[in-house]
C-alpha positions, 0 to 999 in steps of 0.5 A: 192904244186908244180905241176911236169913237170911245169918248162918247160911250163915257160923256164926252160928245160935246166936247168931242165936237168941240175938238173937231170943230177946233182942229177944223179951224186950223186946217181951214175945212168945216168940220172933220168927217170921215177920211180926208186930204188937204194940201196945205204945205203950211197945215198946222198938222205937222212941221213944214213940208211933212206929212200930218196924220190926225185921227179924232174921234173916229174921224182921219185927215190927212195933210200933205205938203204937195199936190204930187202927194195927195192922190197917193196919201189918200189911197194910203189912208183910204179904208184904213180906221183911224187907230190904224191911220196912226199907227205907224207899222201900219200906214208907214208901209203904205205911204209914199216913201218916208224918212221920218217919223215923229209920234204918234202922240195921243189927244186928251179931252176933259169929258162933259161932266168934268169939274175940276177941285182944287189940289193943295196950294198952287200959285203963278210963278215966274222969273228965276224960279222957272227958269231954275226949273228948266235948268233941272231937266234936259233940253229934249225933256224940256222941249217935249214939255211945251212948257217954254212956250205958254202964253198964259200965267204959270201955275206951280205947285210947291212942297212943304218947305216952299221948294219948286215942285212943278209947273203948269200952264197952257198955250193959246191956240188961235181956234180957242184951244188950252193946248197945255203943258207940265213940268215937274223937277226932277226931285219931286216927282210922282208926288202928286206936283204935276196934277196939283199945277195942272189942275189949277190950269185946266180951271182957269181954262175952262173959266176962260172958256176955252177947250183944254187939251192934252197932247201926250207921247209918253207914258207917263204924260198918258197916265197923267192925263188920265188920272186928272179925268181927260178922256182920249178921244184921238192921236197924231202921227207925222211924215217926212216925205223922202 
């Protein structure tokens, strides 16, 4: 579990900025600061018509699709810290009633001093060869990585013999957010695949300027995104209201 406001004792103030400063973009406030609710029933904080919880960097805003639902989400959140805002035996309890539940997924940043070298020989990719990469693993994995839906070039990492090992690449937020994905076969995991490709994305991110993000719900993406260096500085947890 993260603990709030942990990135800045390790050098990550700019960019923690940064990231409050993106997702306030996309939620049409100035700046994330200490508890708040917005309605907005196309908030980019959860699917349509749900309940959006986003915690970062000791910040907590809420979205709400509904009006009846603000005053009553805001008592909900009201005094809670944002790792108890999102974390679900917590806040569930004291929401209106619910009858689902999608998180909580944690938010990765690269810290200040970040600088990326590259790993191995990694290359874009794409056609066929992606294509029999997403044949290799179930849909709900495929889907859980994003990877069918960047918009920059896909970078891979190969073995030895030339084989497809993992992918890499990320999608263009409209507030100037990488939001990145990874996927590695199947065969060649825990090889050091999935950190060669991402590397070589956050780089070419970062040479874009743009803030590279990494949006984790499974152990093994939280473990990944640390060992490239990210910081976790946040999390999200969504509703369905009943």
């Amino acid at each position: 579990m993260w603990v709030p406001r942990r990135g800045h004792a390790l050098g990550v103030e700019r960019r923690a900025v940064a990231a409050r400063g993106a997702w306030a973009r996309l939620v049409g406030l100035s700046d994330l600061e200490g508890t708040k609710v917005v309605c907005d029933a196309e908030s980019a904080l959860c699917r349509r018509g749900w309940i959006g919880i986003l915690a970062l960097d000791g910040t907590v805003t809420a979205s709400v699709p509904r009006p009846d639902l603000e005053g009553r989400v805001a008592e909900a959140i009201a005094g809670l810290t944002s790792e108890e805002a999102t974390t679900p035996e917590v806040v569930r309890p004291r929401l209106p009633q619910t009858r689902a539940v999608l998180g909580p997924v944690s938010l990765f940043y690269p810290p200040d001093s970040f600088s990326v070298a590259q790993l191995g020989s990694v290359e874009e990719v794409r056609g066929d060869e992606i294509e029999e990469l997403f044949a290799a693993v179930a849909s709900d994995e495929l889907e859980e990585s994003g990877l069918a839906e960047i918009t920059s070039p896909a970078f891979a990492s190969r073995t030895r013999e030339g084989q497809l090992a993992a992918v890499c690449g990320y999608r263009l937020w409209p507030n100037g957010v990488a939001h990145l994905s990874v996927l590695a076969h199947p065969n060649h995991r825990r090889d050091g695949h999935g950190r060669r490709a991402a590397t070589v994305a956050i780089a070419r991110a970062i040479n874009e300027e743009l803030l590279p993000q990494w949006r984790a719900r499974l152990l093994a993406s939280r473990a990944l995104a640390r060992s490239l260096g990210f910081v976790e500085i946040g999390a999200q947890l969504n509703f369905e209201p009943a």
